[in-house]
C-alpha positions as CSV (number, residue, x, y, z in Angstrom):
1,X,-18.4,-19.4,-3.7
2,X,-17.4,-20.8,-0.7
3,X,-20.6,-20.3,1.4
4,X,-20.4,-23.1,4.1
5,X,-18.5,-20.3,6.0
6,X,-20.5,-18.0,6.0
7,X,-24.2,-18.4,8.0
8,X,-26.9,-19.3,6.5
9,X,-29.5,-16.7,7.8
10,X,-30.9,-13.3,6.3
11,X,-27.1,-11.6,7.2
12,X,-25.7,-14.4,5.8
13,X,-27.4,-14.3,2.8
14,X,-27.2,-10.7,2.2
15,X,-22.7,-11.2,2.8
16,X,-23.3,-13.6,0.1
17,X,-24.9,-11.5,-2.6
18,X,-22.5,-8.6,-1.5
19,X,-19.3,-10.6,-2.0
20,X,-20.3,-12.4,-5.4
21,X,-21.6,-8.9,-6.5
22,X,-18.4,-7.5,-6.3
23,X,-16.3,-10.5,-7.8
24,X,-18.7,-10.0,-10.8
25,X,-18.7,-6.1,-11.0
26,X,-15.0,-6.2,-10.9
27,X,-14.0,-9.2,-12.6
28,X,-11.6,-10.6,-9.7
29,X,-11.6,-13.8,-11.5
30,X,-9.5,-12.2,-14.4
31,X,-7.6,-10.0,-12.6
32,X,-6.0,-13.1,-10.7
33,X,-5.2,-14.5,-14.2
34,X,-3.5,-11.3,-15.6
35,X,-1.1,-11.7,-12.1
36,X,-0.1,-15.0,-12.9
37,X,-2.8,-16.9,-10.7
38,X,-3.8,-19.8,-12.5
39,X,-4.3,-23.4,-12.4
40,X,-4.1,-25.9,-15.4
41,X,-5.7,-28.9,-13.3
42,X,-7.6,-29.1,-10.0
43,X,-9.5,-26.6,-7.6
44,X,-9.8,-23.1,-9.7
45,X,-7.2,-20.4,-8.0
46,X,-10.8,-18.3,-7.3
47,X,-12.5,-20.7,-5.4
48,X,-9.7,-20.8,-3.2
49,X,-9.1,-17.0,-2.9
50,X,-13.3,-17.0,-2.3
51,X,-12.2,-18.9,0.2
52,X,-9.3,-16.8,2.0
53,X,-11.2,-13.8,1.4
54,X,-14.9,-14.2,3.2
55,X,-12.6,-17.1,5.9
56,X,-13.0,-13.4,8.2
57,X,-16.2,-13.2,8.9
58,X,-16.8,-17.1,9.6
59,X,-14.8,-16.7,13.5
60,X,-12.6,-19.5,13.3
61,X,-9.2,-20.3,11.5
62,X,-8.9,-23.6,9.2
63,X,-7.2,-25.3,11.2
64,X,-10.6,-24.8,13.8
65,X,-13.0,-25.6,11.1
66,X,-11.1,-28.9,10.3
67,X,-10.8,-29.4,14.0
68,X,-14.9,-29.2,14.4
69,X,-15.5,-30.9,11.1
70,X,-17.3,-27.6,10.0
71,X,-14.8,-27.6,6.6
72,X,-16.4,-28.5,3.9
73,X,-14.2,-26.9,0.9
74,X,-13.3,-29.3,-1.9
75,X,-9.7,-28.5,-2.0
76,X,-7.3,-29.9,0.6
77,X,-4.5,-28.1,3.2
78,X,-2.1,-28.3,0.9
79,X,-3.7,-26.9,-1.8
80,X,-4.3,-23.7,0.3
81,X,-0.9,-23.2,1.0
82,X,0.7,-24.0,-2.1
83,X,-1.3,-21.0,-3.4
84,X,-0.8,-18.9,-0.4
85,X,3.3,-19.4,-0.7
86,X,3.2,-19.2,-4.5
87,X,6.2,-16.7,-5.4
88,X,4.8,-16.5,-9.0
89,X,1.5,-14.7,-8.2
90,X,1.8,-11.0,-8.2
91,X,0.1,-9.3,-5.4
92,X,1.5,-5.7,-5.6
93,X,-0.5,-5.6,-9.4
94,X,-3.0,-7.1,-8.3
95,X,-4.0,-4.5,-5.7
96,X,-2.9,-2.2,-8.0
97,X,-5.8,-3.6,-11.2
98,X,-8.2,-4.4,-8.5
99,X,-8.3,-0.6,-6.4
100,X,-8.1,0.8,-9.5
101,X,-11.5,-0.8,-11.0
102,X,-13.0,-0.3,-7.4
103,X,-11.6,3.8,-8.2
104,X,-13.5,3.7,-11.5
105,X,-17.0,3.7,-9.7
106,X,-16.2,6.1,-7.3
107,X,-14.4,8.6,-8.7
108,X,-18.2,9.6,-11.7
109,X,-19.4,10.4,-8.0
110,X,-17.3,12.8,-7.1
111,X,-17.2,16.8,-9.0
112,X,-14.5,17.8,-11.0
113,X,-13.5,20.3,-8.3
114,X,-13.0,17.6,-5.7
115,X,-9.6,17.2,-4.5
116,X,-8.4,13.7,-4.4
117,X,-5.0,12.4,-3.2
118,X,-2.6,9.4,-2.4
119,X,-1.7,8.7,1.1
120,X,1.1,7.0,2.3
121,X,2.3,5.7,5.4
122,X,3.6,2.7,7.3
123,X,1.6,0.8,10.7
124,X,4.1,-1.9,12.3
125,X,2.7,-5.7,11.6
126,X,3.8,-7.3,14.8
127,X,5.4,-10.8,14.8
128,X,5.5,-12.6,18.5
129,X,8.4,-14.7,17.3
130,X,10.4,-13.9,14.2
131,X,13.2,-17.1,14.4
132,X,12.0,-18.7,11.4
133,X,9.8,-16.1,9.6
134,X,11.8,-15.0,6.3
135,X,12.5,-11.2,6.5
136,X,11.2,-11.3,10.3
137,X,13.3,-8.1,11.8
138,X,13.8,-5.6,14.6
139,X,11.5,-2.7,13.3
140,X,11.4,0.6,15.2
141,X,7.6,1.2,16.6
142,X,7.6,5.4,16.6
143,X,4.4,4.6,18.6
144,X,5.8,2.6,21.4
145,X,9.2,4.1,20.9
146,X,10.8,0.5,20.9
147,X,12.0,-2.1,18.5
148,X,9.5,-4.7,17.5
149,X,9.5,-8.3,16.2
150,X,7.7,-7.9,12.8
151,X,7.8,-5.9,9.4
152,X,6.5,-1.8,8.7
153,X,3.5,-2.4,6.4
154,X,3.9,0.6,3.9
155,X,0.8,1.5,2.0
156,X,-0.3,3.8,-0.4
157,X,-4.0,4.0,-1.1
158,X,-6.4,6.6,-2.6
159,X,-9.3,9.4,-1.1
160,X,-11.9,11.4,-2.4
161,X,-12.7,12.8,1.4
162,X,-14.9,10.2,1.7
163,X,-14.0,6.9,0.7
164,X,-10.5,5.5,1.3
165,X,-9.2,2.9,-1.0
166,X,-5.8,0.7,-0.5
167,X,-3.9,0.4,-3.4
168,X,-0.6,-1.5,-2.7
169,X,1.7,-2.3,-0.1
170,X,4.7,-4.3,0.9
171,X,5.8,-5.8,4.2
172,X,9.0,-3.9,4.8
173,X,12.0,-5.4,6.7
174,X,15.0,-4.0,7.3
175,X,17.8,-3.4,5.8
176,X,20.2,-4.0,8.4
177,X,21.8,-7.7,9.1
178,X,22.0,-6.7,12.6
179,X,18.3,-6.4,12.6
180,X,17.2,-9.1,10.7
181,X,16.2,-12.0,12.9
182,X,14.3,-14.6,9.7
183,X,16.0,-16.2,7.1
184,X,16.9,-14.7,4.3
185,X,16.4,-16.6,1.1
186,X,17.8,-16.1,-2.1
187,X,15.7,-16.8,-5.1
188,X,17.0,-16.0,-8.9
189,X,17.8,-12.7,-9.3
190,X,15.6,-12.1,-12.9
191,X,12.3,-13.9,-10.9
192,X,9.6,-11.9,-9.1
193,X,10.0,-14.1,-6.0
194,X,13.7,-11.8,-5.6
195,X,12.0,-8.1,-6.9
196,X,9.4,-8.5,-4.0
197,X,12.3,-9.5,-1.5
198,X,14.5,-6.5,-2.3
199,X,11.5,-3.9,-2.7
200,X,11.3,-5.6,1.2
201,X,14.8,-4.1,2.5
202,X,14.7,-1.3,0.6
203,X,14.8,2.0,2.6
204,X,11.1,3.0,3.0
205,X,11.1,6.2,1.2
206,X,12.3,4.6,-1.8
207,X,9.3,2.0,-1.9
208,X,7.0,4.9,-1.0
209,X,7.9,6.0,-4.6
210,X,8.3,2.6,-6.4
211,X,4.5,2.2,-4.9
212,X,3.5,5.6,-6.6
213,X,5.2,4.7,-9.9
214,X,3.3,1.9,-9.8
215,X,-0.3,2.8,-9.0
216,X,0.5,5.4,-12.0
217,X,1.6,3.1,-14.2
218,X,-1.5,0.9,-13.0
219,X,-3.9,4.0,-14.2
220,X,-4.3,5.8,-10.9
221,X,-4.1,9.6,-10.7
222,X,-4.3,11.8,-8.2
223,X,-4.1,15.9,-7.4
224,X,-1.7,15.7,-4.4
225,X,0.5,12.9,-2.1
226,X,-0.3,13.3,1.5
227,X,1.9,12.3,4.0
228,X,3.5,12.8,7.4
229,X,6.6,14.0,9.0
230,X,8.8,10.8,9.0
231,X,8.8,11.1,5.3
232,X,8.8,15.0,4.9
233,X,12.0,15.8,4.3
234,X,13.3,17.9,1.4
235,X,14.6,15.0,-1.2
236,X,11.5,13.2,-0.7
237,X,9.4,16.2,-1.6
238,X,11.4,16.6,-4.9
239,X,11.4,12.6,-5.4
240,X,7.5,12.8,-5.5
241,X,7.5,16.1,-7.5
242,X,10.0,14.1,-10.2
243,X,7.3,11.6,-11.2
244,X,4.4,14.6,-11.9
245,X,2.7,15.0,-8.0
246,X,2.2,17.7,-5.8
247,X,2.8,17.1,-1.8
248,X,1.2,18.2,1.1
249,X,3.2,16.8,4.3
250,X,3.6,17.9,7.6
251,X,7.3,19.1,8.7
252,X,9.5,17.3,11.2
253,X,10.8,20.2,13.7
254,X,14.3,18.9,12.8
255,X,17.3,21.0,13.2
256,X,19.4,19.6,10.9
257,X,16.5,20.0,7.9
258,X,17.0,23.0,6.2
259,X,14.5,25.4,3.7
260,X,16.0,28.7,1.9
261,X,13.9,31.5,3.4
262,X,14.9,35.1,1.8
263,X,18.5,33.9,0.4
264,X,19.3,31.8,3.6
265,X,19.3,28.2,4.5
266,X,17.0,28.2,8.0
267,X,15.4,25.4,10.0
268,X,11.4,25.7,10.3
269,X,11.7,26.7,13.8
270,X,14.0,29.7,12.7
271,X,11.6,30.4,10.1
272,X,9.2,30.9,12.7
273,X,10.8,32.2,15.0
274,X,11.7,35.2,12.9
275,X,8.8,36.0,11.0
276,X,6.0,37.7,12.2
277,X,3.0,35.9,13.2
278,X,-0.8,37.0,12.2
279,X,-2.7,37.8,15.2
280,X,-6.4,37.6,16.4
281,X,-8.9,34.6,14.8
282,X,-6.7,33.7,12.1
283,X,-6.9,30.1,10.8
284,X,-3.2,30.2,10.9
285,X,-0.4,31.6,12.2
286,X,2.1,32.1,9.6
287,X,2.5,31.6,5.6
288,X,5.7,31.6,3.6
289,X,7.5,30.8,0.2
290,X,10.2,28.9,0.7
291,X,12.4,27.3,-1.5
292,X,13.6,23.6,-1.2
293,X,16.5,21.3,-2.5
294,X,20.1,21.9,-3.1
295,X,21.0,20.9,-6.6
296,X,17.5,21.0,-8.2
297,X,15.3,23.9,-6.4
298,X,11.6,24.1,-6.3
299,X,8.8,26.6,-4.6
300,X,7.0,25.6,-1.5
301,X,4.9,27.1,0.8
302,X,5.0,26.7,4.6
303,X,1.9,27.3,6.8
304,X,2.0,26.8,10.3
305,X,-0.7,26.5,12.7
306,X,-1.4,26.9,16.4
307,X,-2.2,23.6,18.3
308,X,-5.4,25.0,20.5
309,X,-4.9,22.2,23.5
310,X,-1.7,24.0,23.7
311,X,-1.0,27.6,22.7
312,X,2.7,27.6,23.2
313,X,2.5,24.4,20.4
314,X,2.3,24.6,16.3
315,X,2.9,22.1,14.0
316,X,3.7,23.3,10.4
317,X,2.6,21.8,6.9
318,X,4.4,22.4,3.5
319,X,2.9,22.6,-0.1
320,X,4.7,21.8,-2.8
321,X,2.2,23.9,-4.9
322,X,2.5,27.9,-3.7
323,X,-0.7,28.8,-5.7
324,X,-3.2,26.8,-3.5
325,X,-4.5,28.8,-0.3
326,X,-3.4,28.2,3.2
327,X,-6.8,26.8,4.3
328,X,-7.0,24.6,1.2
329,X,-3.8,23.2,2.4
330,X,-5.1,22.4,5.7
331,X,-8.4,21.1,4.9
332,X,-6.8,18.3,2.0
333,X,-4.1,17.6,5.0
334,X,-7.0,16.4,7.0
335,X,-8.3,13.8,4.2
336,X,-4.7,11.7,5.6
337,X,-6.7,10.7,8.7
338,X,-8.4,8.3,6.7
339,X,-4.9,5.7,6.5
340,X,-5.6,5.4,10.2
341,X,-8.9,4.5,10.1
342,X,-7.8,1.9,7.5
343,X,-4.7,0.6,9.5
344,X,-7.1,0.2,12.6
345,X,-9.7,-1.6,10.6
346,X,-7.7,-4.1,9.4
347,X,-6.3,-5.4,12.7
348,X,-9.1,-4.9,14.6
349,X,-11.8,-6.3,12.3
350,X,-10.2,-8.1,9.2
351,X,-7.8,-9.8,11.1
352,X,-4.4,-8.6,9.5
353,X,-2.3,-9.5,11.9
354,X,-3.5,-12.4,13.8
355,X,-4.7,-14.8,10.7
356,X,-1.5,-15.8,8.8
357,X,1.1,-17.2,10.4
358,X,2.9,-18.6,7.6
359,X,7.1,-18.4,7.7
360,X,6.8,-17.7,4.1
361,X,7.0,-14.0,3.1
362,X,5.5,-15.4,-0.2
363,X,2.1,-16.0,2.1
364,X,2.6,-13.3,3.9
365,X,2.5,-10.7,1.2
366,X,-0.4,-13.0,-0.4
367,X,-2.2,-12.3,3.2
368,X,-2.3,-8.8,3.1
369,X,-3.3,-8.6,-0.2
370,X,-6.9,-10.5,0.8
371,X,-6.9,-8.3,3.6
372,X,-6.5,-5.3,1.5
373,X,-9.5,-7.1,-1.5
374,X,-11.7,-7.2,2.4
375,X,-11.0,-3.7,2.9
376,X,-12.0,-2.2,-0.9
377,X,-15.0,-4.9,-1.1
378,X,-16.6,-3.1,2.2
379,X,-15.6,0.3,1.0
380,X,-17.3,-0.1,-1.9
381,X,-20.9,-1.2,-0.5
382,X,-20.2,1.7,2.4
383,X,-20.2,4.4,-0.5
384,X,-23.1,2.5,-2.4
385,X,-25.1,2.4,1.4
386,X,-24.3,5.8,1.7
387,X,-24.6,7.6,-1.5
388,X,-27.7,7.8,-3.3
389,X,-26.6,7.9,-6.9
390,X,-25.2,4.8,-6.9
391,X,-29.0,3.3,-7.3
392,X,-29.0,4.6,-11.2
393,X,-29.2,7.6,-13.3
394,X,-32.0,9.1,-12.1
395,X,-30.8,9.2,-8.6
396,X,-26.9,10.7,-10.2
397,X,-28.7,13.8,-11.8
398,X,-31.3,14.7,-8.8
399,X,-29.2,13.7,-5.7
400,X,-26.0,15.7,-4.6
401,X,-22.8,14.9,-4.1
402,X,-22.0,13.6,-0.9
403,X,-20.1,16.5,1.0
404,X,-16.4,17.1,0.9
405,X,-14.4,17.4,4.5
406,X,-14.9,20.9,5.4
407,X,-12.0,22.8,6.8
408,X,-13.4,22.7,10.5
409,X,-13.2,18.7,10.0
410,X,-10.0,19.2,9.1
411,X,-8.6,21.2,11.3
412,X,-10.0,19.3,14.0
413,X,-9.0,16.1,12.9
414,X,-5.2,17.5,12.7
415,X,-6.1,19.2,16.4
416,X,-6.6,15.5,18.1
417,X,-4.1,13.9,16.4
418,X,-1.4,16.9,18.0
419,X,-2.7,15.4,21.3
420,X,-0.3,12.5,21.4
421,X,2.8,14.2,19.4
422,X,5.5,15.3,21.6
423,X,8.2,15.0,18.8
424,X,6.0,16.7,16.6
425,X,5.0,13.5,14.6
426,X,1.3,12.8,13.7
427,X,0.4,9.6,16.0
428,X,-3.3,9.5,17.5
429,X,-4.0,8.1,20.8
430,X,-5.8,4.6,21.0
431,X,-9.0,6.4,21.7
432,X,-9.1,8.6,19.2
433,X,-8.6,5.7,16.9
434,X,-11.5,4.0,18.6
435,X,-13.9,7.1,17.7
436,X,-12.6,7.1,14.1
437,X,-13.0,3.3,14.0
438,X,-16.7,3.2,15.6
439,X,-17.3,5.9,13.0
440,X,-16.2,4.2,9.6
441,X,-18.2,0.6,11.2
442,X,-21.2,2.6,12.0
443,X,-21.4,3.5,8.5
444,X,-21.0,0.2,6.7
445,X,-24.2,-1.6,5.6
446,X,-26.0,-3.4,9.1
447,X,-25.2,-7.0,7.8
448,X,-21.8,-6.3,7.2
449,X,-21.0,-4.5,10.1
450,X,-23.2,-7.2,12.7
451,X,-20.9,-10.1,10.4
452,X,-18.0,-8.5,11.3
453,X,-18.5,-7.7,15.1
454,X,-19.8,-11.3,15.4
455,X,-16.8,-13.0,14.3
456,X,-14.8,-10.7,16.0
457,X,-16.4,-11.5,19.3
458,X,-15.8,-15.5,18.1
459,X,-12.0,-15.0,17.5
């Protein structure tokens, strides 16, 4: 373990402990084997990955710690990057082995009437200069409402309500020649090195699927997908229903998107504009069965709510399981929050876009991989800091489950986020983010969280 990085006081010692617990509990060591990761001669693949992994919380790059002679690793520059642009190593299963081991010791902890989901969207990984980055691209920020230098980072990860776990990604460029600014290499066709490159310029709500075929094939299971509007759109609700899942998604006020409602094909602001609306305290204001596709039809059921900043506002959510109550649907919508929390973490405290700035999309996608092994390690010791019966059996059978988001939560959660969506598209404001995010680092254990802020305040 690559402990010269880290200090060497109580905090320190305790970020030790924590980080070779978890390459022990979880066997990281043999998970970077089964994902080609190995070494026949010289520094072991783990050390180095030790290395890349806990290089966050010591404040300064390696280039720094070289620079101030505060290096002491036994493996050179070189070394590091060779295994960093390694085209061999795959990062999308290993995400995929490792979340799903971290899953295995959450999911005993959570009743069998627990709702968990995936969730899936895309934050924009911002490049200042993209001239010689392979894949570097012109990517639209629906934020910002420009084009940005950089890549959409898609991700899929896992909830129970109350702890979010990544599970893959991929660094998405675009698929456009005009909008492609890198180099484009052009490795054998049959190698991994040319899969991960063309899962790169696919369209995005193709990998979206590709990563859900994969976290299922990798053993993960959920009750529903969550997602939001910019990939809510009829063929992408019967794409996810074709591989066995259930979506929850809320619906782009599009014109041109169309739902059969009583024998006709109507947009949802017809639907809603000709059905009548329930009055006084309801949680919602309308429910309906729709029915979506062309070809291949399935049930659905719309519920639209009134956004209470605004009165004259609603946004609209569709189920692709009609069974399940409106306010069930609301409540498991608000468990989506959680990607944001995740996206915000990870640039502003685990350094995800400011670290690597390798030209290699090789290192790049090897990059957000650590970032994402950061992510589930303090995950993991938040829910053991938090929940009781993680200290044995004793504590399993006489302490309760930690509690569920309620459908207040919810609703409020999807409340704030209207705040900021003028085109009807689920994007919170910077200081809503900032609550969430002071939230989620308030609850990690004290030396994590003081680690983390520290090196922060040093970068």
């Amino acid at each position: 373990m690559p402990n010269s990085i880290i200090t060497q006081d109580q905090e320190g010692q305790n970020l030790f402990n924590a980080i070779s617990s978890f390459f022990c509990t979880f066997k990281v060591g043999d998970l970077l084997q089964k994902c080609n990761a190995r070494k026949e001669k010289g520094v072991p693949v783990l050390t180095i990955f030790k290395y890349k992994l806990c290089n966050v919380f010591a404040g300064r790059s390696m280039y720094m710690q070289q620079k101030t002679g505060s290096f002491r690793e036994s493996f050179s520059k070189n070394t590091f990057y060779r295994f960093l642009n390694n085209p061999k190593i795959n990062w999308l299963r290993f995400t995929t082995l490792l979340s799903r081991k971290v899953a295995d010791a959450v999911e005993p902890l959570t009743g069998d009437d627990r709702v968990n989901a995936f969730v899936v969207d895309d934050s924009l990984f911002e490049r200042t200069s993209c001239k010689k980055t392979e894949l570097g691209s012109r990517i639209f920020d629906h934020v910002s409402m420009r084009y940005r230098k950089g890549y959409r980072l898609m991700t899929l990860g896992w909830t129970d309500g109350n702890t979010f776990l990544p599970i893959n990604g991929c660094l998405l460029s675009s698929s456009k020649e005009t909008n492609l600014i890198g180099p484009v290499s052009r490795p054998d066709g049959r190698s991994l090195a040319a899969k991960r490159r063309e899962l790169a310029q696919m369209k995005g709500t193709d990998v979206m699927i590709e990563l859900m075929k994969t976290a299922l094939l990798g053993g993960h299971h959920a009750d529903y997908v969550l997602f939001d509007t910019w990939f809510s759109n009829p063929a992408q609700l019967i794409a996810v229903r074709s591989i066995g899942l259930d979506s929850i998604a809320m619906i782009k006020k599009s014109s041109r998107i169309h739902y059969e409602f009583e024998g006709e094909q109507l947009s949802i602001s017809k639907i809603f504009g000709i059905c009548k609306k329930r009055r006084g305290r309801s949680k919602y204001l309308l429910s309906v069965s729709v029915m979506i596709g062309k070809e291949e039809k399935i049930p659905a059921k719309i519920v639209c709510v009134r956004n209470k900043k605004n009165k004259k506002d609603w946004i609209a959510f569709i189920c692709t399981n009609p069974e399940m109550s409106e306010e069930e649907i609301i409540r498991i919508y608000g468990k989506r929050w959680q990607i944001e929390v995740f996206f915000k973490t990870c640039k502003s405290f685990l350094n995800l876009v400011t670290e690597c700035h390798s030209l290699s999309y090789d290192a790049l996608t090897a990059h957000v991989a650590i970032v994402f092994t950061r992510y589930l390690m303090i995950s993991m010791d938040q829910r053991r800091n938090e929940d009781e019966r993680t200290l044995g059996e004793i504590f399993y059978f006489l302490t309760d489950e930690l509690a569920d988001i309620t459908f207040g939560e919810s609703f409020q959660i999807i409340i704030n986020a209207m705040l900021d969506t003028i085109r009807a598209v689920l994007r919170p404001t910077e200081e809503q983010l900032q609550l969430f995010m002071d939230m989620f680092i308030g609850h990690l254990p004290e030396y994590v969280r003081t680690t983390l802020i520290r090196a922060t305040l040093a970068a």
